[in-house]
C-alpha positions as CSV (number, residue, x, y, z in Angstrom):
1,X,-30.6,29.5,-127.9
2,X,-28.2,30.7,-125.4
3,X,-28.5,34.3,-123.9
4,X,-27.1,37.2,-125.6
5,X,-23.8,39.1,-124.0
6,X,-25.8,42.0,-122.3
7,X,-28.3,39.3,-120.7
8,X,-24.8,37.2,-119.4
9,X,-23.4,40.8,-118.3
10,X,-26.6,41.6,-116.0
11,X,-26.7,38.0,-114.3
12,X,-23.3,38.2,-113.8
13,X,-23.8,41.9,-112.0
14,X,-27.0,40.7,-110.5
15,X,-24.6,37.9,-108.8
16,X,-21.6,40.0,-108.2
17,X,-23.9,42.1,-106.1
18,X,-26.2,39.2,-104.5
19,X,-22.4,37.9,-103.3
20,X,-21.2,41.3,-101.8
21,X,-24.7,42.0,-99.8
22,X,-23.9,38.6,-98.5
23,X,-20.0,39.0,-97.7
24,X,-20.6,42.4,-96.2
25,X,-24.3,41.0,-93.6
26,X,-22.1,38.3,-92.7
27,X,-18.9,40.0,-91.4
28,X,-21.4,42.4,-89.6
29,X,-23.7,40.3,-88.2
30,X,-20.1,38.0,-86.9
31,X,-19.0,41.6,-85.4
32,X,-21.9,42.3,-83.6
33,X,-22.6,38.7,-82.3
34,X,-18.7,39.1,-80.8
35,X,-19.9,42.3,-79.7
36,X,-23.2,41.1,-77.9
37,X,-21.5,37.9,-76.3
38,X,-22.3,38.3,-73.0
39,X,-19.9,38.5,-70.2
40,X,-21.0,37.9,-66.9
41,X,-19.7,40.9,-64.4
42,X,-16.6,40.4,-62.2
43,X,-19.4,42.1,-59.1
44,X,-21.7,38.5,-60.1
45,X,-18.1,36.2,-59.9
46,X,-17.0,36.9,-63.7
47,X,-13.8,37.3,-64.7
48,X,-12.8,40.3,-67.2
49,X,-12.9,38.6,-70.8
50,X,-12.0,41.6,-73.4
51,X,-14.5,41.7,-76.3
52,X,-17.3,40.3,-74.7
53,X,-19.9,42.8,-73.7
54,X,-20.1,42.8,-69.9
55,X,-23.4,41.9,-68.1
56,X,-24.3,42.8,-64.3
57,X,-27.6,43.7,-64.2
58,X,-28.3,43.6,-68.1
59,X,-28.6,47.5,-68.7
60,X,-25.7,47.6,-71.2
61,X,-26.3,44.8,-73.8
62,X,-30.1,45.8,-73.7
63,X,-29.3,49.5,-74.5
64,X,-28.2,48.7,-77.9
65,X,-29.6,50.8,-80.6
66,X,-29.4,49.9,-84.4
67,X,-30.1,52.0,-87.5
68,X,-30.2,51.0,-91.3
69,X,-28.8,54.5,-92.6
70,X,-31.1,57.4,-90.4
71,X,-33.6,54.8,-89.8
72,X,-33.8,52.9,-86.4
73,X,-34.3,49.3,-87.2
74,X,-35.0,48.6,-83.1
75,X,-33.6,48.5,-79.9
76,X,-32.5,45.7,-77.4
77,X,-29.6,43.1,-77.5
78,X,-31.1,41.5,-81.0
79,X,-31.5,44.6,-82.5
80,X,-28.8,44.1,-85.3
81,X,-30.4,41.7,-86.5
82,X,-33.3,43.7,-88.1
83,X,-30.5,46.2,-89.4
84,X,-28.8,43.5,-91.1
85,X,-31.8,41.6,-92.5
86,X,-33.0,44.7,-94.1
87,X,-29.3,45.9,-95.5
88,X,-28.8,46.9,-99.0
89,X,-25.6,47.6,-101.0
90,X,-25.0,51.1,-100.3
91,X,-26.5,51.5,-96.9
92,X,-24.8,52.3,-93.7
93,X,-25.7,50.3,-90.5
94,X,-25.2,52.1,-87.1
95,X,-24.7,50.6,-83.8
96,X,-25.1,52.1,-80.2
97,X,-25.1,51.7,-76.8
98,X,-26.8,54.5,-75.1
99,X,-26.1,52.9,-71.5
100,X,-24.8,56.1,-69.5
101,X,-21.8,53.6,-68.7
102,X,-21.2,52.3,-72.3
103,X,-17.9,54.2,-73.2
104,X,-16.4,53.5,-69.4
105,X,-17.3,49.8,-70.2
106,X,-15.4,50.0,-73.9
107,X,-12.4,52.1,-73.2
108,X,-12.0,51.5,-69.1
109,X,-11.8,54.2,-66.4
110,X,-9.1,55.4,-64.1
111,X,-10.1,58.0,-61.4
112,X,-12.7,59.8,-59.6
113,X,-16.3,59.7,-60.5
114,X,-19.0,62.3,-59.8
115,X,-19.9,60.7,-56.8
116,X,-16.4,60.6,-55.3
117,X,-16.0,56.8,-56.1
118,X,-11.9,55.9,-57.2
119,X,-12.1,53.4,-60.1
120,X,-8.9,51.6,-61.8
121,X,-11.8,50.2,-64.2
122,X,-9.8,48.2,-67.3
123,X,-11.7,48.3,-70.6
124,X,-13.5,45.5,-71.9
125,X,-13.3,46.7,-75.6
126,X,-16.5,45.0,-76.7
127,X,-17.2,46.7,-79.5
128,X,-13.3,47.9,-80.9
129,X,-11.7,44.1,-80.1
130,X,-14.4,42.7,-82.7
131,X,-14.7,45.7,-85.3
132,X,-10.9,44.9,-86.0
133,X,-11.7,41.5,-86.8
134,X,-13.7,42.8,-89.8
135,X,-11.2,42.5,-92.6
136,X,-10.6,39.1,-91.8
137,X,-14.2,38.3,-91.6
138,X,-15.0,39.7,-95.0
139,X,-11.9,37.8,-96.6
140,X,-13.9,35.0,-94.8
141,X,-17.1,35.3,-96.4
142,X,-16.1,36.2,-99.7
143,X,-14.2,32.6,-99.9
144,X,-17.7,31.3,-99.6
145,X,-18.9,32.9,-102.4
């Protein structure tokens, strides 16, 4: 006996939502491994590469701090990936870098620090070069599904 309308409605949501948890954990997880590509700094012999996250001593990418909703999922350069694994339909992931240098390193600096230092400092736009590449990642991912 085949199943009855309502039990071929509720697969079919059961799916629909299995498919968007995975369409939405993808394109993040793409964004933040774009995010956390290392970039080796121009003081070590790198050159600038926008939308890679650039490393020097390592303080930056291991300040990363990621939250399922208010909850943080753990801290470090892998830290996504526990936000991500435990992501539900519904839930907003957060993302930070609490490096004290973190928003010089994303949107660049031009002019004197506290210390008297002059900086002509380009941004590396780690985190906004791969956030717009989000649309295009979830138009990805839901062809796979």
């Amino acid at each position: 006996m085949g199943k009855t309308f309502t039990a071929q409605l509720e697969d079919s949501v059961r799916r629909t939502k299995q498919n968007m948890r995975y369409v939405v954990a993808e394109a993040v997880q793409d964004v933040m491994e774009a995010a956390m590509t290392p970039q080796l700094g121009v003081t070590k012999g790198g050159t600038m590469v926008e939308g890679k996250i650039p490393v020097a001593e390592g303080d930056l990418i291991a300040s990363l701090r990621s939250y399922n909703g208010s909850s943080l999922s753990g801290e470090g350069e892998a830290s996504y990936t526990a936000a991500v694994a435990g992501f539900e339909l519904g839930d907003v992931m957060t993302f930070e870098w609490t490096s004290e240098y973190a928003l010089r390193m994303e949107y660049g600096f031009v002019g004197e620090d506290d210390l008297g230092r002059t900086y002509n400092q380009p941004g590396r736009h780690y985190v906004g070069a791969n956030i717009k590449k989000f649309p295009d990642l979830i138009a990805k991912h839901a062809k796979e599904v």
